[in-house]
C-alpha positions in Angstrom: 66.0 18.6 68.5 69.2 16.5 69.2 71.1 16.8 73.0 74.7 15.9 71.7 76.4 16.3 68.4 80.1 14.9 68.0 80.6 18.3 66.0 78.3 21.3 65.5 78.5 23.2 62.0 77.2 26.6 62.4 76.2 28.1 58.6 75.1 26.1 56.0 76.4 27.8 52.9 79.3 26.1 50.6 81.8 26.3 53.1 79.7 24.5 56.4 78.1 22.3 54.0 81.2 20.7 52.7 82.8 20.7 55.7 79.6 18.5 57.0 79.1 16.1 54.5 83.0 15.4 54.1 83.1 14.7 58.1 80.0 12.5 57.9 81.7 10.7 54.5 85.3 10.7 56.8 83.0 8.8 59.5 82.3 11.0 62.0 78.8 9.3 63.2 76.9 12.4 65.2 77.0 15.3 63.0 74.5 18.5 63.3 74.1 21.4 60.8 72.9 24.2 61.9 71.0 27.5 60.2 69.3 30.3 61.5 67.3 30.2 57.8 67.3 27.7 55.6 69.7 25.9 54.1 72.0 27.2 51.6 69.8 30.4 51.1 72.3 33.3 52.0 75.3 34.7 50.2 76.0 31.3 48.8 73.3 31.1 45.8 74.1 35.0 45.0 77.3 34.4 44.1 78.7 34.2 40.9 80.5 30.5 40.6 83.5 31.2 39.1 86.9 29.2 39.8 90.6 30.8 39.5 93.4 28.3 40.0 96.2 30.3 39.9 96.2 32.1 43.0 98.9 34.2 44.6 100.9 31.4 46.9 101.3 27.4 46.1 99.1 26.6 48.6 95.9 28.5 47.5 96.5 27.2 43.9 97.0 23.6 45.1 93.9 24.2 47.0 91.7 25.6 44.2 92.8 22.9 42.1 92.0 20.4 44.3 88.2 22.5 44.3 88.3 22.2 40.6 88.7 18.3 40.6 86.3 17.6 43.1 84.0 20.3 41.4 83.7 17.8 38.6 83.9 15.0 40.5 81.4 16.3 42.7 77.8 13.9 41.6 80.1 10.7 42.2 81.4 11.3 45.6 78.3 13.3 46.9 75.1 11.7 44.9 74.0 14.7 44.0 73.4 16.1 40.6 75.9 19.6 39.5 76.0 21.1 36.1 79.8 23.2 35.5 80.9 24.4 32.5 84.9 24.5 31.6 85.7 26.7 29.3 88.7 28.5 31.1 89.0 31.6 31.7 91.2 35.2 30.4 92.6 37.4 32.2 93.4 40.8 30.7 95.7 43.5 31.1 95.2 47.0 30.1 98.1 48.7 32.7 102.1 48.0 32.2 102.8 46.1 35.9 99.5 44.2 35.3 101.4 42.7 32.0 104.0 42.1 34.4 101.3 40.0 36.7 100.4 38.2 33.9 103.8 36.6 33.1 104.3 36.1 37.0 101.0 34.0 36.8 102.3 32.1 33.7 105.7 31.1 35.6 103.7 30.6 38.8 101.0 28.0 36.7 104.1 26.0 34.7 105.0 23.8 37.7 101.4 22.8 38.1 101.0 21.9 34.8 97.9 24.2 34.4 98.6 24.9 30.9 98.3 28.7 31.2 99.7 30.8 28.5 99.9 34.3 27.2 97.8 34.8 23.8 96.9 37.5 21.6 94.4 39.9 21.9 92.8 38.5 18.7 92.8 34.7 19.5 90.9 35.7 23.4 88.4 37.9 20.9 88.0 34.6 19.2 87.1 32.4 22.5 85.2 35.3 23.7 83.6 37.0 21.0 82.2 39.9 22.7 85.1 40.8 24.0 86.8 43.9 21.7 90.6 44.0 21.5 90.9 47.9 21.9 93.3 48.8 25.1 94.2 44.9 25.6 98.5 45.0 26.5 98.1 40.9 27.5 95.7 38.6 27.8 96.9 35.2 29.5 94.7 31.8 28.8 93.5 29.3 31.6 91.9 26.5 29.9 90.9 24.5 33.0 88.8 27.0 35.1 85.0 26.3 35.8 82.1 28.0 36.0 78.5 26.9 37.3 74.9 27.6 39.0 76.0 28.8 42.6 73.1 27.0 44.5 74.2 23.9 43.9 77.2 22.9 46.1 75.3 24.3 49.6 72.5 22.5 48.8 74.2 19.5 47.6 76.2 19.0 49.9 74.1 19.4 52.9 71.4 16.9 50.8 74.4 14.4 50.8 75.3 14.7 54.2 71.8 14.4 55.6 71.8 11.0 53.5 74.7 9.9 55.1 73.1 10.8 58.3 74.1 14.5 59.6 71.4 15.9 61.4 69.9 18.9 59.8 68.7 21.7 61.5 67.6 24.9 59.5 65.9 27.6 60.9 67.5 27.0 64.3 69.4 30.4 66.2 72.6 30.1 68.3 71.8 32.4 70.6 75.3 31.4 72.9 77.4 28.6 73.6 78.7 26.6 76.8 82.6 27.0 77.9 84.3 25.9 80.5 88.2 26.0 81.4 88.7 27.7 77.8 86.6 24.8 76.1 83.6 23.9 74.1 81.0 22.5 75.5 78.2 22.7 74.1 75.9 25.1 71.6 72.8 26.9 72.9 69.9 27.5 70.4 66.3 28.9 70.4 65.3 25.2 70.5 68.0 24.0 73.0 71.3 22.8 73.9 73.3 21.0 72.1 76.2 19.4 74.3 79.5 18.9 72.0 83.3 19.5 71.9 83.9 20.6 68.4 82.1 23.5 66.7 82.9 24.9 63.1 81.7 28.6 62.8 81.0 28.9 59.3 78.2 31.6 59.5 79.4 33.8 56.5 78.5 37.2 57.1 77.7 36.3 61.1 81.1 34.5 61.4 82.3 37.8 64.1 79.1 37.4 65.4 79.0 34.1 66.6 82.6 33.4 67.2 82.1 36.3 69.8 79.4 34.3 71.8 82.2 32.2 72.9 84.5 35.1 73.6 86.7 35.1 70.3 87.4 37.9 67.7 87.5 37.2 64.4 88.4 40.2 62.2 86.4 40.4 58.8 84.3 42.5 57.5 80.9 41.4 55.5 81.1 43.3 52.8 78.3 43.7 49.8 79.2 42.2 46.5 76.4 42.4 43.1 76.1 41.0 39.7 74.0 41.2 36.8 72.8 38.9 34.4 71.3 40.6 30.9 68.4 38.6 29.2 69.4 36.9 26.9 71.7 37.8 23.8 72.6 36.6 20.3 75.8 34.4 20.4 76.5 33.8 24.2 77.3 30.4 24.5 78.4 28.2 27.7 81.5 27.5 26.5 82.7 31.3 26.2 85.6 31.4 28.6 85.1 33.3 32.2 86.5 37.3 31.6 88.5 39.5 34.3 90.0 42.6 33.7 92.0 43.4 36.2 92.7 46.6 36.8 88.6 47.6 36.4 87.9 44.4 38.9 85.4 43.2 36.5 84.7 39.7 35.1 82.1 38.3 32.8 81.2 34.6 32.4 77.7 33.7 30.3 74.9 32.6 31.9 71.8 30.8 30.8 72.1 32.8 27.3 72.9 35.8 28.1 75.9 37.6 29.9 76.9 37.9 33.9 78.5 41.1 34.8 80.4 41.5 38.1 83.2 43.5 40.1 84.5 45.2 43.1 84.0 48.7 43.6 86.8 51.4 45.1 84.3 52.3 48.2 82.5 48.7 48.6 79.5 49.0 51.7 80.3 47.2 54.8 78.2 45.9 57.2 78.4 45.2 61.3 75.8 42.4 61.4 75.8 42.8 65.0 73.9 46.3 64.3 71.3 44.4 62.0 67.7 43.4 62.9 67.6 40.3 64.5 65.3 39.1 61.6 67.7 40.3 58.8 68.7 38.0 55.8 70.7 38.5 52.6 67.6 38.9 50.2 66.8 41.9 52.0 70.0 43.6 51.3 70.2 46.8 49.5 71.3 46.9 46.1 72.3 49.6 44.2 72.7 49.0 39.9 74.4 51.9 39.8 77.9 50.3 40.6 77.0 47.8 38.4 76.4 50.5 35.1 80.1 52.4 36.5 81.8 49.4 36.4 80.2 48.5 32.8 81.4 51.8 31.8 84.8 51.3 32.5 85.4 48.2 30.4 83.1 49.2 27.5 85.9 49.9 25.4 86.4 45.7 25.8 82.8 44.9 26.7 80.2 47.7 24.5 77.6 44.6 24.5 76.8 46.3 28.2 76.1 49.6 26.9 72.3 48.7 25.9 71.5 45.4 27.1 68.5 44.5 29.5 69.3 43.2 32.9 67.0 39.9 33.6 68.7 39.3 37.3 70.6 41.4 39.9 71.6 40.2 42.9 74.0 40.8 45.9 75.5 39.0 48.9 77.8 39.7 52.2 80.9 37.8 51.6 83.6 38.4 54.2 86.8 39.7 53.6 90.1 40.2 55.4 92.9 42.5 55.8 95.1 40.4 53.6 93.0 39.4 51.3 92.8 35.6 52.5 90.6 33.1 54.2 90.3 32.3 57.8 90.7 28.5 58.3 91.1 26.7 61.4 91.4 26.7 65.2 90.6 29.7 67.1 93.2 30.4 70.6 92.0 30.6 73.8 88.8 28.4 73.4 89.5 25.0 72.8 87.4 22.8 70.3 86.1 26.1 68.4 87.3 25.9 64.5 86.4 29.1 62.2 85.7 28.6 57.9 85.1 31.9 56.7 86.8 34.9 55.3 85.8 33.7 52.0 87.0 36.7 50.1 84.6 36.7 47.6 86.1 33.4 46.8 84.6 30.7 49.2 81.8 29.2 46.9 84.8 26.8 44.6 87.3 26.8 47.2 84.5 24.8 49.6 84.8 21.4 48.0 89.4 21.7 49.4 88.5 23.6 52.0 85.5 20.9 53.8 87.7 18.0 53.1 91.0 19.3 54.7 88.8 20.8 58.0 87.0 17.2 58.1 90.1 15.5 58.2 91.7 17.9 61.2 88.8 17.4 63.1 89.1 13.3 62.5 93.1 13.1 63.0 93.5 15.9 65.4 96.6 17.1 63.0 96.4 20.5 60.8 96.6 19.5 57.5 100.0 21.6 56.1 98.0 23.6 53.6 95.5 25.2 55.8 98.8 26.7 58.4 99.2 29.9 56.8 95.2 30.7 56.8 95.2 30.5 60.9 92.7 33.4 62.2 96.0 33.2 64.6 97.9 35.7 61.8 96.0 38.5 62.7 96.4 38.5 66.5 99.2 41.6 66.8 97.4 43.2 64.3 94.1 45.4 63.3 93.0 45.8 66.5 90.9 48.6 66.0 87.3 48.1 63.2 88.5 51.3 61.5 92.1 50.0 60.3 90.6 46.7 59.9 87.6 48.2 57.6 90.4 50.4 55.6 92.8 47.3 55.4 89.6 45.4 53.4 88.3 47.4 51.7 91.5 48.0 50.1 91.4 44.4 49.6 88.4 44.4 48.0 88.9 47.8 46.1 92.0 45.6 44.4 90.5 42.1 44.3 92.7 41.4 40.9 95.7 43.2 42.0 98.8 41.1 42.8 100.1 44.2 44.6 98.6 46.7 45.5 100.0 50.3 44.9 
């Protein structure tokens, strides 16, 4: 057990692994990563891997594709292996205003020079061949998104940071921390104190939880997400192009031969971790097929391959979401040297590689990098002060994921 730590990472999925290796790789000397289980075992791995660069404001899309790029630069800067596929990805219409989104997204993409255009029905049938044409209004085409095995940016990037000499520490509890005068201190775990001046809470689903051991609220809500994968199928190939539909909230991608199958329910189940067993983890979570088979249904006009196909994985994980539907990056008030990465939005996994380097670099110059202003847990402070507005506020979120408004 380490006495002092420059920084503390709390949470060693995507987002507190990248932000570990990139501050060991910016050259911050005494780093420690921290996990009540091991590493990279959580939500992180039960996700599904998929990337979206066109997001709803310039700074999330110059954020996820910054993600993208360092996605497939990820084996040269970290020295860890990563397998993506890029086949892009469609997005589909089947409602009148969600047309409407769809050209928004086109005009939104042009500046970036993402390449994203509207095609036909026919020619998305023909990059995604089980994908049937009936109730399709518009169908836009991103050919640069990326999809890929979940597990491997946690774990590769807390392998490369422990190269570069982070100290790792998995199966180790906070149980509190040290402030004084509105400051970090230090970090207090099962196996001792740790004295520091910086900590990054990026617990996931226990981001509320530990962020109020040092007197802060955060306001998410963990929030169960599931996905299936069939066994495998006759024609799936990797480079079959990532599938949402947005007003049913599903998406399909292939996997290993066979098809994924994911979405976001209208009445999701939300979790107070705080009311948990102490010994609780994500694999015990759960899980309920059923909203898998209702959301099928309501894309098997598009998708009938789901009406009789054999499910060789389903699996589930708490990401956390917010009242407006984006992440929670950066300093929290009123206690000094605390930093929170979380409200991942079902969305933190390909985000992590933008979001790790741009916290590293705060923590190294002391200056907020510009992108990361408007994601300030510091939004929500007039606002949602009660759990029942803020539950009703994400779920809607959730309920909506695709939505551009919601209505």
């Amino acid at each position: 057990m380490i006495a002092e730590a420059d920084v503390v990472v709390i949470g060693s999925g995507s987002l507190g692994s990248s932000v570990t290796f990139h501050l060991v790789k910016a050259g911050v000397k005494n780093v420690a990563l921290i996990d009540k289980h091991e590493f990279g075992s959580q939500t992180s791995p039960r996700a599904a891997g998929l990337t979206k660069q066109v997001r709803r404001s310039k700074t999330m899309t110059r954020l996820a594709m910054r993600s993208v790029k360092k996605i497939v630069m990820f084996e040269q800067e970290t020295g860890e292996p990563l397998v993506y596929y890029q086949p892009g990805s469609l997005t589909i219409a089947r409602l009148p205003e969600h047309e409407d989104q769809l050209r928004v997204e086109v005009e939104r993409a042009r500046p970036f020079g993402l390449g994203v255009e509207l095609v036909s029905p026919n020619e998305a049938k023909r990059l995604m061949p089980f994908l049937e044409t009936m109730g399709i209004r518009a169908v836009t085409y991103s050919p640069t998104d990326i999809y890929l095995e979940p597990s491997q940016i946690p774990l590769g990037y807390a392998r490369g940071a422990a190269r570069l000499g982070a100290a790792t520490l998995p199966n180790t509890l906070v149980t509190g921390f040290v402030v004084k005068n509105d400051e970090v201190r230090g970090v207090i775990t099962d196996k001792g104190e740790i004295a520091t001046t910086v900590v990054i809470d990026a617990a996931g689903a226990w981001n509320r939880q530990v962020a109020a051991m040092a007197g802060a609220r955060i306001p998410m809500v963990a929030t169960r997400h599931q996905l299936f994968i069939t066994e495998p199928i006759d024609g799936v190939r990797s480079d079959q192009p990532i599938t949402r539909i947005i007003d049913a909230n599903v998406y399909v991608r292939p996997d290993e031969g066979g098809l994924m199958l994911g979405g976001y329910e209208q009445n999701p189940q939300q979790y107070d971790m705080a009311s948990l067993p102490p010994g609780f983890q994500i694999k015990d979570l759960p899980l309920d097929i059923a909203v898998l088979r209702r959301l099928a249904d309501s894309v098997r006009d598009q998708f009938p391959i789901f009406r009789d196909v054999k499910i060789r994985k389903h699996r589930g994980g708490l990401p956390t979401m917010t009242a407006d539907g984006e992440h929670v990056v950066g300093s929290v008030s009123g206690v000094r040297g605390l930093y929170v990465v979380g409200g991942c939005c079902v969305g933190g996994l390909t985000i992590a590689p933008a979001f790790g380097e741009l916290v590293a670099e705060w923590i190294v110059t002391d200056k907020m990098p510009e992108d990361l202003a408007a994601l300030s847990p510091a939004r929500f402070a007039a606002i949602y002060g009660g759990d029942r507005e803020l539950n009703e506020a994400c779920r809607l979120q959730y309920a909506h994921h695709y939505w551009e408004f919601l209505t």
